[in-house]
The first five atom37 places (N, CA, C, CB, O) and aatype in JSON, in Angstrom:
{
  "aatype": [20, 20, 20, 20, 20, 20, 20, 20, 20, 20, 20, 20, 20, 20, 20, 20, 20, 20, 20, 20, 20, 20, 20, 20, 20, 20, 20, 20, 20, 20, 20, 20, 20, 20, 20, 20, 20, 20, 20, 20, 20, 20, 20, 20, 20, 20, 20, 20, 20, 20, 20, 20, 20, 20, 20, 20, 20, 20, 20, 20, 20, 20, 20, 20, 20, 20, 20, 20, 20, 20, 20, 20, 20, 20, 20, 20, 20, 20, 20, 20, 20, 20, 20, 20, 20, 20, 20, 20, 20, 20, 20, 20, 20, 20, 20, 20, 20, 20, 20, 20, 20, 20, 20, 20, 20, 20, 20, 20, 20, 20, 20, 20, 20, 20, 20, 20, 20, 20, 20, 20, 20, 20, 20, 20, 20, 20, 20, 20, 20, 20, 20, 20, 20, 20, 20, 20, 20],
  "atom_mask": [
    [1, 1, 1, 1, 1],
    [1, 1, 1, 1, 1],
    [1, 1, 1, 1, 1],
    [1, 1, 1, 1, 1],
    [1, 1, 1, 1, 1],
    [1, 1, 1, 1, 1],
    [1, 1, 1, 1, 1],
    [1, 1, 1, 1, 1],
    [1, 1, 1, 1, 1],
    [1, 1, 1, 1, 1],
    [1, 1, 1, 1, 1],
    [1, 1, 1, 1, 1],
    [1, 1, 1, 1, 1],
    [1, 1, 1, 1, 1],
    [1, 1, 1, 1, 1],
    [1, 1, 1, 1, 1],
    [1, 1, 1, 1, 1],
    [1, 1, 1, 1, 1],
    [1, 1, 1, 1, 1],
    [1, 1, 1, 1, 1],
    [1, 1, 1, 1, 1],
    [1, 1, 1, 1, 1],
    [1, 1, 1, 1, 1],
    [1, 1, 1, 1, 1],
    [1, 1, 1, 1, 1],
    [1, 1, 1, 1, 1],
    [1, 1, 1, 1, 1],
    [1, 1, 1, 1, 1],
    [1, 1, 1, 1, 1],
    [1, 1, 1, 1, 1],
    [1, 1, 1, 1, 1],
    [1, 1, 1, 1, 1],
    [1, 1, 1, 1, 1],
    [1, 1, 1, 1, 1],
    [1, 1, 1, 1, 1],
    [1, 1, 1, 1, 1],
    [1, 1, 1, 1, 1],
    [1, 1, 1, 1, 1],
    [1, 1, 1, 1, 1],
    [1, 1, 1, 1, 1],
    [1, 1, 1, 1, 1],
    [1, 1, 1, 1, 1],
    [1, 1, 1, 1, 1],
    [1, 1, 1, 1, 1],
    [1, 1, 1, 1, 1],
    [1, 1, 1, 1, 1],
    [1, 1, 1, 1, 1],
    [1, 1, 1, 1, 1],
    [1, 1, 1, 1, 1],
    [1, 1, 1, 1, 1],
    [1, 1, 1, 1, 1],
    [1, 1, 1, 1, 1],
    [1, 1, 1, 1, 1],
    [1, 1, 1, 1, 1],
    [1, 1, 1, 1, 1],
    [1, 1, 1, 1, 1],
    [1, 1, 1, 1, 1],
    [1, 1, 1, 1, 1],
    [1, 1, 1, 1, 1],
    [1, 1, 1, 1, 1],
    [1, 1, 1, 1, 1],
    [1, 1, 1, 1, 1],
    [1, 1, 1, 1, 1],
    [1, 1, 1, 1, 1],
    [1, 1, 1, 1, 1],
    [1, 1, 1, 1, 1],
    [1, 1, 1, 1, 1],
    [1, 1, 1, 1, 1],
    [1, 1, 1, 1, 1],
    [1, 1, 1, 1, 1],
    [1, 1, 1, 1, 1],
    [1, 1, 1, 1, 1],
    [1, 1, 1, 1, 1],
    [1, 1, 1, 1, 1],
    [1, 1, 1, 1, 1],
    [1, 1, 1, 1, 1],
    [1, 1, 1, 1, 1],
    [1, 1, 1, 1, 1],
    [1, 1, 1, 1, 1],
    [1, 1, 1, 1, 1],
    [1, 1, 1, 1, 1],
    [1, 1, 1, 1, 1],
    [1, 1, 1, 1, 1],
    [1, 1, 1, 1, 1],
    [1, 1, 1, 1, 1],
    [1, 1, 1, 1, 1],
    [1, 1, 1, 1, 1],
    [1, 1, 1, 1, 1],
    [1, 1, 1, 1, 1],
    [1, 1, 1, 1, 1],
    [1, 1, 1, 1, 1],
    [1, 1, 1, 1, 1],
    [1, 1, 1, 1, 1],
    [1, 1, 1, 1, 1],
    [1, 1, 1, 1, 1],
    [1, 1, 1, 1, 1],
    [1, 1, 1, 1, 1],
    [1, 1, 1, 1, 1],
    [1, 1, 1, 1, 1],
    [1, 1, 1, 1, 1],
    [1, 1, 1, 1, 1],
    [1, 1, 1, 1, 1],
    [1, 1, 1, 1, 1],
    [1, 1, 1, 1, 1],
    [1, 1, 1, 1, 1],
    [1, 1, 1, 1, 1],
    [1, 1, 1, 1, 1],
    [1, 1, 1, 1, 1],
    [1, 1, 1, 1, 1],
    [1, 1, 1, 1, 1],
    [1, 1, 1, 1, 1],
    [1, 1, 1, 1, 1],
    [1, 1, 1, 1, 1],
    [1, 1, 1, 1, 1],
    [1, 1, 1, 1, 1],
    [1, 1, 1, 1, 1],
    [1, 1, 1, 1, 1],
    [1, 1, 1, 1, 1],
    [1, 1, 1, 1, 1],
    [1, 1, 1, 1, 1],
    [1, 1, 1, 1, 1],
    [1, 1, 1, 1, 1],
    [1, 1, 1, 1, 1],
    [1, 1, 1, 1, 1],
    [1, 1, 1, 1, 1],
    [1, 1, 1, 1, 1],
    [1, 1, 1, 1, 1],
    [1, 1, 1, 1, 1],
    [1, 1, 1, 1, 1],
    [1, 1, 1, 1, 1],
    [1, 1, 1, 1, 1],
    [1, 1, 1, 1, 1],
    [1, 1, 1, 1, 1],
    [1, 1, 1, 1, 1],
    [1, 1, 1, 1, 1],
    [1, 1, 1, 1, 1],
    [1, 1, 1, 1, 1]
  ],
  "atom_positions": [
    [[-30.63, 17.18, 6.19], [-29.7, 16.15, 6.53], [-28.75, 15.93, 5.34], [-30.44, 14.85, 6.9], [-29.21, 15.98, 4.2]],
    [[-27.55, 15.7, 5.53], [-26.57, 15.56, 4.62], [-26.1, 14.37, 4.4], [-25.66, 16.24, 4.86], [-25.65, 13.79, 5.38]],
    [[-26.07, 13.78, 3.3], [-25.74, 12.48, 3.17], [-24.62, 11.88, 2.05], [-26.95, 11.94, 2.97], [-24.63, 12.22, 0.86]],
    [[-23.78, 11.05, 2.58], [-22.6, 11.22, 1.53], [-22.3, 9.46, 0.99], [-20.98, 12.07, 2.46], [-22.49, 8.37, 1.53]],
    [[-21.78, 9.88, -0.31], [-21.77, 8.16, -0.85], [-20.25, 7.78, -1.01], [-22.63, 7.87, -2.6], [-19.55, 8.41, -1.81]],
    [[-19.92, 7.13, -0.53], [-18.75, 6.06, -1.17], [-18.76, 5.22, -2.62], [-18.67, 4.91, -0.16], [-17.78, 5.23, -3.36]],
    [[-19.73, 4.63, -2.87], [-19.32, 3.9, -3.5], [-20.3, 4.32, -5.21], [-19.46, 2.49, -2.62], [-21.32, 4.95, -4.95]],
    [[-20.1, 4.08, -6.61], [-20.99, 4.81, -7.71], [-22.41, 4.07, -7.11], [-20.51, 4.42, -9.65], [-23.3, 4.88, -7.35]],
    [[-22.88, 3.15, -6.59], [-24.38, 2.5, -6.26], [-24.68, 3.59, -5.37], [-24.53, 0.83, -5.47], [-25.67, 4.33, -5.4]],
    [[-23.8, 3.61, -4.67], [-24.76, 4.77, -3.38], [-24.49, 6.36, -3.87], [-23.92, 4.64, -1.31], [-24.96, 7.32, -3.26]],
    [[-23.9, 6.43, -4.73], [-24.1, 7.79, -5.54], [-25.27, 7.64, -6.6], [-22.68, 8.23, -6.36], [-25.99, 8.6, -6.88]],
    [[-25.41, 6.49, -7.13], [-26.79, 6.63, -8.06], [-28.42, 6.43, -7.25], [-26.66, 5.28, -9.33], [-29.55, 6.69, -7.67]],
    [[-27.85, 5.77, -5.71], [-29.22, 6.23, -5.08], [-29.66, 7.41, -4.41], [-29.51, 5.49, -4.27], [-30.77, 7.57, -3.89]],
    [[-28.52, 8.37, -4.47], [-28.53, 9.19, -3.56], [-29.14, 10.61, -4.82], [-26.86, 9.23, -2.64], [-29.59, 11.69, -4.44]],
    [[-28.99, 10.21, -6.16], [-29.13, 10.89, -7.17], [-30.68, 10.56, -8.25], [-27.74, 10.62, -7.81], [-31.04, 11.02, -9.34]],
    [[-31.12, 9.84, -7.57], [-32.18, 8.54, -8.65], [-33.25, 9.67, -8.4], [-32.72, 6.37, -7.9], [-34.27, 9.49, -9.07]],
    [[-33.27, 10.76, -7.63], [-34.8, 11.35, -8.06], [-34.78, 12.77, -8.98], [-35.71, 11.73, -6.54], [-35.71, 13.51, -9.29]],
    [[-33.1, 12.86, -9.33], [-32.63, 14.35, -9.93], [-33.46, 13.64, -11.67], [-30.15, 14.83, -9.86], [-33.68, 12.57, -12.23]],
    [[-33.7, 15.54, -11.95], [-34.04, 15.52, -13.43], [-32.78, 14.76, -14.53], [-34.27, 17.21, -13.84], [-31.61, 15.07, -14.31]],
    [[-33.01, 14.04, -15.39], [-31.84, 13.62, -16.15], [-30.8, 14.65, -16.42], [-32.26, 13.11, -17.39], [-31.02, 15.79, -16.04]],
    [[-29.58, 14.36, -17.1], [-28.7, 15.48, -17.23], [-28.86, 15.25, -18.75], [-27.1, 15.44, -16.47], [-29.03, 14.14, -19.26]],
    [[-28.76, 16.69, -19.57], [-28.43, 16.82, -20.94], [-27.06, 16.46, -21.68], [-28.64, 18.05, -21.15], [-26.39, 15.48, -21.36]],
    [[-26.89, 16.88, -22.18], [-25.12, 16.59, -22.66], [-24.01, 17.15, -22.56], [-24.86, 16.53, -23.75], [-22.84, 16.81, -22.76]],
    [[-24.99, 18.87, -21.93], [-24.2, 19.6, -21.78], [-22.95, 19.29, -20.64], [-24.93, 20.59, -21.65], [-21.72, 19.19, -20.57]],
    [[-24.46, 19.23, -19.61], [-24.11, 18.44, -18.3], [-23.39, 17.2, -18.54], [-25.36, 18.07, -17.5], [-22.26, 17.29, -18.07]],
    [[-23.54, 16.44, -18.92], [-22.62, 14.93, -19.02], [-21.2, 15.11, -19.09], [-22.94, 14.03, -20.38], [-20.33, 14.57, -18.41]],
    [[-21.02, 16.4, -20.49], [-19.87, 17.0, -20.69], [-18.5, 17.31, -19.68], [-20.36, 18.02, -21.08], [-17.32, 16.97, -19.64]],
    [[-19.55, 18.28, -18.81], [-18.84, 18.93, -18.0], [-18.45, 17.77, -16.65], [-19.71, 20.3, -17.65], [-17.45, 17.68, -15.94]],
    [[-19.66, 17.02, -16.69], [-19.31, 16.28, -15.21], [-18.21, 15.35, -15.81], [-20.76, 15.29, -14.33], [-17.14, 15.22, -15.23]],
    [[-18.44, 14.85, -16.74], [-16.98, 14.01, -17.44], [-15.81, 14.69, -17.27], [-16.98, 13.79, -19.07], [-14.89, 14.06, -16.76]],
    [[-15.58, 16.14, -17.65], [-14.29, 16.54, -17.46], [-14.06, 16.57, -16.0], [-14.02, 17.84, -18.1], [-13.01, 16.17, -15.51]],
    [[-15.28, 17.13, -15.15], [-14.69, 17.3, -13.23], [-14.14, 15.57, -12.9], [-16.62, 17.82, -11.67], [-13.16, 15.34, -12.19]],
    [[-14.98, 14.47, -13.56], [-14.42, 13.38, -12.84], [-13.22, 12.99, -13.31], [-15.23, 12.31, -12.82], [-12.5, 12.36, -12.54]],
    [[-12.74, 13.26, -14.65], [-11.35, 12.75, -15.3], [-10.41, 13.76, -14.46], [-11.2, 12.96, -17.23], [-9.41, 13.22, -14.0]],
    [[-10.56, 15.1, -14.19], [-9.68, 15.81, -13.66], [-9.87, 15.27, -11.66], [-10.07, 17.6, -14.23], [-9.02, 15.64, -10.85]],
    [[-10.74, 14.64, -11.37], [-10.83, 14.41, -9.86], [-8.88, 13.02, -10.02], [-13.19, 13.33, -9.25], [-7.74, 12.9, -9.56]],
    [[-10.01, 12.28, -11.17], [-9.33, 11.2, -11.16], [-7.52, 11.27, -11.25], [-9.99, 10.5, -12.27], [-6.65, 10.57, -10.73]],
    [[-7.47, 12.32, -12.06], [-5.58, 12.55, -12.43], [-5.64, 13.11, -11.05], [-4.78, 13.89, -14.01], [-4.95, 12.32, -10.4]],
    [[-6.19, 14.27, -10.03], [-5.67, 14.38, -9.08], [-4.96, 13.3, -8.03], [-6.42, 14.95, -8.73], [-3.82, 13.13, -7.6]],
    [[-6.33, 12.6, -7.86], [-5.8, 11.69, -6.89], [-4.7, 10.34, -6.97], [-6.88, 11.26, -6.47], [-4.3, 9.6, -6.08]],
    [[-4.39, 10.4, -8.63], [-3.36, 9.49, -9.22], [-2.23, 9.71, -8.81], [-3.24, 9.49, -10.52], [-1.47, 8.87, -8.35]],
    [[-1.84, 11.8, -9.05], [-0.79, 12.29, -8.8], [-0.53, 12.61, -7.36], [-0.71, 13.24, -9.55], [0.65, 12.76, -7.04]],
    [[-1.67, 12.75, -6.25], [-1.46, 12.77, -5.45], [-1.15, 11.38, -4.46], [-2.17, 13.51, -5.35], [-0.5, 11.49, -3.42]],
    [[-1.63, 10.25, -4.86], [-0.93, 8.94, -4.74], [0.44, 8.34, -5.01], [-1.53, 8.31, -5.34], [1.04, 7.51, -4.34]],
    [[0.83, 8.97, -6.18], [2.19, 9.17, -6.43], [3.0, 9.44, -5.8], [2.42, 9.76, -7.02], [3.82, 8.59, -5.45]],
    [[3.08, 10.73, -5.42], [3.6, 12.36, -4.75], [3.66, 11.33, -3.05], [1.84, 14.34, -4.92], [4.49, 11.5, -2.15]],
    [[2.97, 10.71, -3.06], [2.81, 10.24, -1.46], [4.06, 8.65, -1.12], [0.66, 9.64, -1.23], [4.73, 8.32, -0.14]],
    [[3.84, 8.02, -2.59], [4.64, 6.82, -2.45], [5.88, 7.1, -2.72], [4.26, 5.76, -3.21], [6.72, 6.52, -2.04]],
    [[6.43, 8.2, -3.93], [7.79, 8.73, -3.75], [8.22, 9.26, -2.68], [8.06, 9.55, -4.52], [9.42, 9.22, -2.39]],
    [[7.47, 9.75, -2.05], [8.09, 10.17, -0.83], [8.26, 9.1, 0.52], [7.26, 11.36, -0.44], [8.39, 9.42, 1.7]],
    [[8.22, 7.94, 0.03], [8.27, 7.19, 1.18], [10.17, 6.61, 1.51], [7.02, 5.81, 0.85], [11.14, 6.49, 0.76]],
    [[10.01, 6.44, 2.58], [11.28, 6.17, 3.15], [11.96, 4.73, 2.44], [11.05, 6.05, 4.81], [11.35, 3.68, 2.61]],
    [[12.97, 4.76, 1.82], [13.85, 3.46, 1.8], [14.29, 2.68, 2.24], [14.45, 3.37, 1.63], [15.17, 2.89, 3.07]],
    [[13.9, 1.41, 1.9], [14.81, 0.14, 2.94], [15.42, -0.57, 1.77], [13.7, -1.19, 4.08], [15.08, -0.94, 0.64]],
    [[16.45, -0.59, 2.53], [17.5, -0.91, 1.29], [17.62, -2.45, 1.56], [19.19, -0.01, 1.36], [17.82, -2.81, 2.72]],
    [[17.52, -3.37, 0.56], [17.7, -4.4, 0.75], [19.06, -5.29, 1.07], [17.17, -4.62, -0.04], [20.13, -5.2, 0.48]],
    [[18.74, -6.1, 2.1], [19.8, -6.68, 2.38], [21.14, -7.59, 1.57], [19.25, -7.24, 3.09], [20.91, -8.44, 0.71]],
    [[22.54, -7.22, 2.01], [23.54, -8.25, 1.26], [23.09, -9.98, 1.72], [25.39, -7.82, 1.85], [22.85, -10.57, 2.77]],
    [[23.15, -10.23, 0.59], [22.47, -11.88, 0.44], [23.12, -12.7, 1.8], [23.1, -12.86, -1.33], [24.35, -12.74, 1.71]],
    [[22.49, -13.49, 3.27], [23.43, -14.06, 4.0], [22.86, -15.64, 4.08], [23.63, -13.25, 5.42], [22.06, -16.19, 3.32]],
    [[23.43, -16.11, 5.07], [22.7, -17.55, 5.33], [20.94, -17.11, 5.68], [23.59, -18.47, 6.96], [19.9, -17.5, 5.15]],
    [[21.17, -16.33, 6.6], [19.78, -16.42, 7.4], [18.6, -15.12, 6.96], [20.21, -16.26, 9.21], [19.23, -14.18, 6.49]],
    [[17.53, -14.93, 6.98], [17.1, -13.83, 6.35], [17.12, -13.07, 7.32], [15.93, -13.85, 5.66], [17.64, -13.41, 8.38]],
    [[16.45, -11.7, 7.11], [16.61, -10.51, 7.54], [14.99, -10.72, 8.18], [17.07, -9.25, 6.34], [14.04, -10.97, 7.45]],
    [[14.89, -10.57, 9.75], [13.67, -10.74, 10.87], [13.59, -9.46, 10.84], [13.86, -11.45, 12.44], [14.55, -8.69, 10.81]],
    [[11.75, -8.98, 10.86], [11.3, -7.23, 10.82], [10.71, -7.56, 11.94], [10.24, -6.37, 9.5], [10.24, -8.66, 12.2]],
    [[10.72, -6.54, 12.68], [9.65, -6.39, 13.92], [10.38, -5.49, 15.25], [9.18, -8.16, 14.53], [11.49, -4.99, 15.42]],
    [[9.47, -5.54, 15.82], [9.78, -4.69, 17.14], [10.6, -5.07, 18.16], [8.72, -4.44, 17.81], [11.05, -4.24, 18.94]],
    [[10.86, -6.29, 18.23], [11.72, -7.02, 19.14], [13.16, -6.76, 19.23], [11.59, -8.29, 18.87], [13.62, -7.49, 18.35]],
    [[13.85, -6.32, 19.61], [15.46, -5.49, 19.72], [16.45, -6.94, 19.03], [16.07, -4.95, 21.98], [17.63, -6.89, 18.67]],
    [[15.57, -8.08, 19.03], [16.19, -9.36, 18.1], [16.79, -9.08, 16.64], [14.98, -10.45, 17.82], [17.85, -9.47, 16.16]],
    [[15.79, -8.29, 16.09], [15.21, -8.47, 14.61], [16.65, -7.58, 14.2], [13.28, -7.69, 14.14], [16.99, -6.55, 14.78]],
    [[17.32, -8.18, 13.17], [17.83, -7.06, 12.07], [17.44, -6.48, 11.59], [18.28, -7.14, 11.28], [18.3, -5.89, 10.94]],
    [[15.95, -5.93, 11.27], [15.39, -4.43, 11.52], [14.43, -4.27, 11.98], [15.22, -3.68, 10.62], [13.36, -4.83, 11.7]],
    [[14.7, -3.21, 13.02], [13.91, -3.38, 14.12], [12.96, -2.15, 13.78], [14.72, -3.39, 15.59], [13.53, -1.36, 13.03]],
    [[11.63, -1.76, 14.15], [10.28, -1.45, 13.65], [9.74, -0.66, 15.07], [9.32, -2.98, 13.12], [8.55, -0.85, 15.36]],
    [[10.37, 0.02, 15.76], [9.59, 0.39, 16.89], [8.57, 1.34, 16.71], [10.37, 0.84, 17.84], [8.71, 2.55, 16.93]],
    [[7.35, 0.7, 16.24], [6.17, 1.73, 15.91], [4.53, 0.48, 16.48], [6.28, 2.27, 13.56], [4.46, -0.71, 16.17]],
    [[3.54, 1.19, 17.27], [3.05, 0.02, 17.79], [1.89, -0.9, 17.05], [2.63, 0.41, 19.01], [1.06, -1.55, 17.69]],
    [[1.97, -0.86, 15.58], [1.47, -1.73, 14.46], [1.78, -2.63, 13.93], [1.33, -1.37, 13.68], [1.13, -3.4, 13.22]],
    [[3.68, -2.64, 14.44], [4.38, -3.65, 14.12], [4.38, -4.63, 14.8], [5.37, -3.42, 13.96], [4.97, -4.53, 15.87]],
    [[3.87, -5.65, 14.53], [4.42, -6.93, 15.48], [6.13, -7.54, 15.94], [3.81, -8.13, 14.7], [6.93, -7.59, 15.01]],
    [[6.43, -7.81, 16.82], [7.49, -8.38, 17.93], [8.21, -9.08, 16.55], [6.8, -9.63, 19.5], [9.42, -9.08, 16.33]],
    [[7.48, -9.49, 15.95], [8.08, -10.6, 15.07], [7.43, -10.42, 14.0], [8.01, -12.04, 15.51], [6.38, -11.06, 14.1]],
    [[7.5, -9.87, 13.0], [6.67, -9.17, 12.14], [6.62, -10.11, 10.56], [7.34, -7.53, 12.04], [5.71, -10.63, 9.91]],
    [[8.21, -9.96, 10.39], [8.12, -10.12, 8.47], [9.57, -10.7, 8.94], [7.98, -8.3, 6.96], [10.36, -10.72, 9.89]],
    [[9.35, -11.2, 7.49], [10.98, -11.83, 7.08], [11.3, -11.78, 5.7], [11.21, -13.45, 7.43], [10.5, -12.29, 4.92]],
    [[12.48, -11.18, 5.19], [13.2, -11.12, 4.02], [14.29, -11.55, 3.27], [13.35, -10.43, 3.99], [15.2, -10.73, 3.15]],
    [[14.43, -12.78, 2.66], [15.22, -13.39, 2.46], [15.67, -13.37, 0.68], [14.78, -14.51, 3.14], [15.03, -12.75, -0.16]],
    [[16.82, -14.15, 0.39], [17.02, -14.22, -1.27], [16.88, -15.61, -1.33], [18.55, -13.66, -2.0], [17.57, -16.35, -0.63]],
    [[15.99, -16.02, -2.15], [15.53, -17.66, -2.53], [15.81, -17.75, -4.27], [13.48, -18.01, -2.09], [15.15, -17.38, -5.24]],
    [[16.96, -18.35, -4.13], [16.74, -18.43, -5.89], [17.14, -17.48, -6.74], [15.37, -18.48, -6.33], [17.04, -17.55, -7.96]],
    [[17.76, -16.26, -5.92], [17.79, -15.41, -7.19], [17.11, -14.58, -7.11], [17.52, -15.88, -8.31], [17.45, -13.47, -7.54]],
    [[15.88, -14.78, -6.54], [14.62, -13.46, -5.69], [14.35, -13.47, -4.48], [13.12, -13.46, -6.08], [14.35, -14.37, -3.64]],
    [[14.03, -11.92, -4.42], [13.92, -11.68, -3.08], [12.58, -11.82, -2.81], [14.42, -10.44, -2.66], [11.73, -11.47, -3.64]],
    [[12.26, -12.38, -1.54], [11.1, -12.81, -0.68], [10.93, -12.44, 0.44], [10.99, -13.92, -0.5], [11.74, -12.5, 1.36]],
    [[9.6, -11.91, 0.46], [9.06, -11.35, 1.84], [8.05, -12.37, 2.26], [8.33, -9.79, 1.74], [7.43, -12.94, 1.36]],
    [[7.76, -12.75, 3.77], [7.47, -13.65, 4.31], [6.63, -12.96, 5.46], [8.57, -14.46, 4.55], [7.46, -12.37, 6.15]],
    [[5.46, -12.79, 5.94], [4.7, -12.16, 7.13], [4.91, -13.51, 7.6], [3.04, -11.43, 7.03], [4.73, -14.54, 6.96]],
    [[5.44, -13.36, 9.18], [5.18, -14.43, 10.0], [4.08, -14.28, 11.11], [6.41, -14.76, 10.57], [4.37, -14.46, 12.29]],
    [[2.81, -13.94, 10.72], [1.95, -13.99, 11.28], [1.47, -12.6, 12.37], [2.2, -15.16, 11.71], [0.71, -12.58, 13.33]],
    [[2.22, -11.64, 11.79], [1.84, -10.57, 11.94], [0.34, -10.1, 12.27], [2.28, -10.17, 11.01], [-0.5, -10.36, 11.4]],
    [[-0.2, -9.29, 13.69], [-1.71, -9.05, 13.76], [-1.83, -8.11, 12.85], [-2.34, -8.6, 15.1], [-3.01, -8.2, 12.53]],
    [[-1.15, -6.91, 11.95], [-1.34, -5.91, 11.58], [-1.34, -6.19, 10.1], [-0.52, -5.03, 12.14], [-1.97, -5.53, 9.28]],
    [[-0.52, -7.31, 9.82], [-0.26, -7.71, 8.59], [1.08, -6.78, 7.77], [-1.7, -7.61, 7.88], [1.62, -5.71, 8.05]],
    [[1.26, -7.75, 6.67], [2.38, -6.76, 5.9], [1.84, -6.77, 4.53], [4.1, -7.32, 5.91], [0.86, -7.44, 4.19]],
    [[2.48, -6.07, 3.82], [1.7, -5.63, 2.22], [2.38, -5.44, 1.58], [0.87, -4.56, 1.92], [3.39, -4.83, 1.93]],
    [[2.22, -5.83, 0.42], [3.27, -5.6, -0.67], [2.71, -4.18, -2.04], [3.46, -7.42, -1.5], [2.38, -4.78, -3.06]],
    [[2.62, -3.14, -2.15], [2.03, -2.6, -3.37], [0.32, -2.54, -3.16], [2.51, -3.62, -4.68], [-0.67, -2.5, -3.89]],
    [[0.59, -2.55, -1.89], [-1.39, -2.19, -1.07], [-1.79, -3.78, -0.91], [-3.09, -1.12, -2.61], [-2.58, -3.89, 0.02]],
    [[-1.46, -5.21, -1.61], [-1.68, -6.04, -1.26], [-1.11, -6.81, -0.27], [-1.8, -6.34, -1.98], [0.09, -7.12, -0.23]],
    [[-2.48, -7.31, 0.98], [-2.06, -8.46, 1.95], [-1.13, -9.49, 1.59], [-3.15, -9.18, 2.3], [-1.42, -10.38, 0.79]],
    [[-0.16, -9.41, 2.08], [1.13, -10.56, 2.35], [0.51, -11.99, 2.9], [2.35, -9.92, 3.69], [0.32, -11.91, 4.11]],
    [[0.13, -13.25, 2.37], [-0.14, -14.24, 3.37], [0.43, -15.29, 2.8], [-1.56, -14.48, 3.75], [0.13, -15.75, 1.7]],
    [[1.33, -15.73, 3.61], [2.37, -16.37, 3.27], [3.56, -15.91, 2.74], [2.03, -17.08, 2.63], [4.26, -15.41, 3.61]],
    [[4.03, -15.9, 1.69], [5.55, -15.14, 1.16], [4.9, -14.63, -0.04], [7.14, -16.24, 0.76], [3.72, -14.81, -0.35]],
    [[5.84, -13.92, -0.71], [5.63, -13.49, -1.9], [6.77, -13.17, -2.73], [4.87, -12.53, -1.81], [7.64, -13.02, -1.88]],
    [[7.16, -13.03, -3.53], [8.15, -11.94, -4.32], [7.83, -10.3, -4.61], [8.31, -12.53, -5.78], [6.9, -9.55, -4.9]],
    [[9.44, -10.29, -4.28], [9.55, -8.62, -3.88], [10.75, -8.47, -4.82], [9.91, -8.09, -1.99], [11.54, -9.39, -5.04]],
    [[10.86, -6.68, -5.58], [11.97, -6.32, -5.86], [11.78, -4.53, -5.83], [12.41, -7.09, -7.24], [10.97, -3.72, -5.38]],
    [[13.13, -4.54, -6.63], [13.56, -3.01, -6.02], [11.88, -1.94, -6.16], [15.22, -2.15, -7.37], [11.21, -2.35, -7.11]],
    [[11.71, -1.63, -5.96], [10.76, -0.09, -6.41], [9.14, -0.56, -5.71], [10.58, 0.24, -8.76], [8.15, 0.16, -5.75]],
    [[9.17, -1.59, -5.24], [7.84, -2.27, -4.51], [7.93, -1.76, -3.44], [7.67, -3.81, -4.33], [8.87, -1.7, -2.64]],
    [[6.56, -1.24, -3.4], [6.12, -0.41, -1.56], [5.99, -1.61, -0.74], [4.27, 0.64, -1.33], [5.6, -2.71, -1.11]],
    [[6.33, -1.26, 0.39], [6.3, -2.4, 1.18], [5.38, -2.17, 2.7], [7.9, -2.77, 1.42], [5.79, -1.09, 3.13]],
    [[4.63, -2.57, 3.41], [4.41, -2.1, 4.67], [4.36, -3.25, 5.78], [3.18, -1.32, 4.64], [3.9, -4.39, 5.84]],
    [[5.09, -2.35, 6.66], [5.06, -4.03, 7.91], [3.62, -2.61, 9.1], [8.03, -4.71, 9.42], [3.88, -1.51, 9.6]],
    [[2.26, -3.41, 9.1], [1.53, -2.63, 9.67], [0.82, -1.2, 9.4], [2.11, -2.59, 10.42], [-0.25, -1.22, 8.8]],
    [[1.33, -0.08, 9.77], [1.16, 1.44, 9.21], [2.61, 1.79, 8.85], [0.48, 2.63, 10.41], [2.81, 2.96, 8.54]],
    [[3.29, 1.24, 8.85], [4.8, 1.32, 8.14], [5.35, 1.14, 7.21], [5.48, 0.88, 8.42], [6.14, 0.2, 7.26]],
    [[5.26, 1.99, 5.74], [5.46, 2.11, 5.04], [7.04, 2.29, 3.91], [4.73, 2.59, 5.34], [7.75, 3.29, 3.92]],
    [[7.2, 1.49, 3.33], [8.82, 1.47, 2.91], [8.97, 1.6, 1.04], [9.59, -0.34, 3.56], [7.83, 1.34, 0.66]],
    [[9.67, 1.82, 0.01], [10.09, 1.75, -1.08], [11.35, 0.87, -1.09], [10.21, 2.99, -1.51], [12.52, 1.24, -1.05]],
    [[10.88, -0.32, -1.15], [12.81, -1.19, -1.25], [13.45, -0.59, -2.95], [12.65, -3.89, -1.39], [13.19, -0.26, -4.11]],
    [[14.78, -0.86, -1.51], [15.53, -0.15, -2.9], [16.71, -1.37, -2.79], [16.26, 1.92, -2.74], [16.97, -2.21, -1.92]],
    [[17.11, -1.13, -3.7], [18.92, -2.08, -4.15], [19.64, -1.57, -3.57], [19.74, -2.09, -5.66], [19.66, -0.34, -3.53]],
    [[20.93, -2.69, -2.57], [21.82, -2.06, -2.4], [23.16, -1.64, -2.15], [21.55, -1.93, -2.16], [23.43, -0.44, -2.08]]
  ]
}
């Protein structure tokens, strides 16, 4: 039976009856995990540069409505997005993103949106599985 760990606890139980490792061993497994680790840094990278641009809006009275609804000044037709999704406005001098109660949620930089937040240029953005890089514009 094959059994696989997520997390270092369920890798040290899945390992708790192996002979200790020498130094040699320590050595080497140190270099495979530092080199696992730059992989998946650069391949995290490689994934967020390549994400699509939304260029942020010229400053108006009213903010900029995200969602699926043919209403919204940008409209999101993908089915993660909610009808009425997000909102983006300039408060002050900064720009603010606002989930209006979105089921899928929106995210700023991998973190849950709840309530508003501050946003600027080079911040990943996601309304749902929809993924964005705001840019200036």
């Amino acid at each position: 039976m094959r059994e696989t760990a997520r997390r270092p606890d369920e890798l040290a139980l899945l390992t708790a009856d192996l002979e200790p490792e020498g130094p040699w061993t320590r050595r080497v497994v140190g270099a495979v995990e530092r080199m696992s680790a730059f992989t998946a840094k650069v391949g995290r990278a490689w994934r967020v540069e390549r994400l699509p641009k939304l260029l942020l809006p010229q400053p108006g009275p009213h903010p900029l409505r995200i969602g699926r609804d043919p209403v919204n000044g940008l409209r999101l037709s993908h089915e993660t997005v909610s009808r009425l999704h997000a909102e983006l406005s300039l408060q002050g001098g900064m720009w603010v993103l606002r989930d209006l109660g979105s089921t899928n949620g929106t995210t700023v930089n991998g973190r849950r949106v709840t309530g508003a937040v501050a946003v600027r240029p080079g911040d990943m953005v996601a309304f749902g599985q929809m993924s964005f890089r705001l840019s200036p514009h």
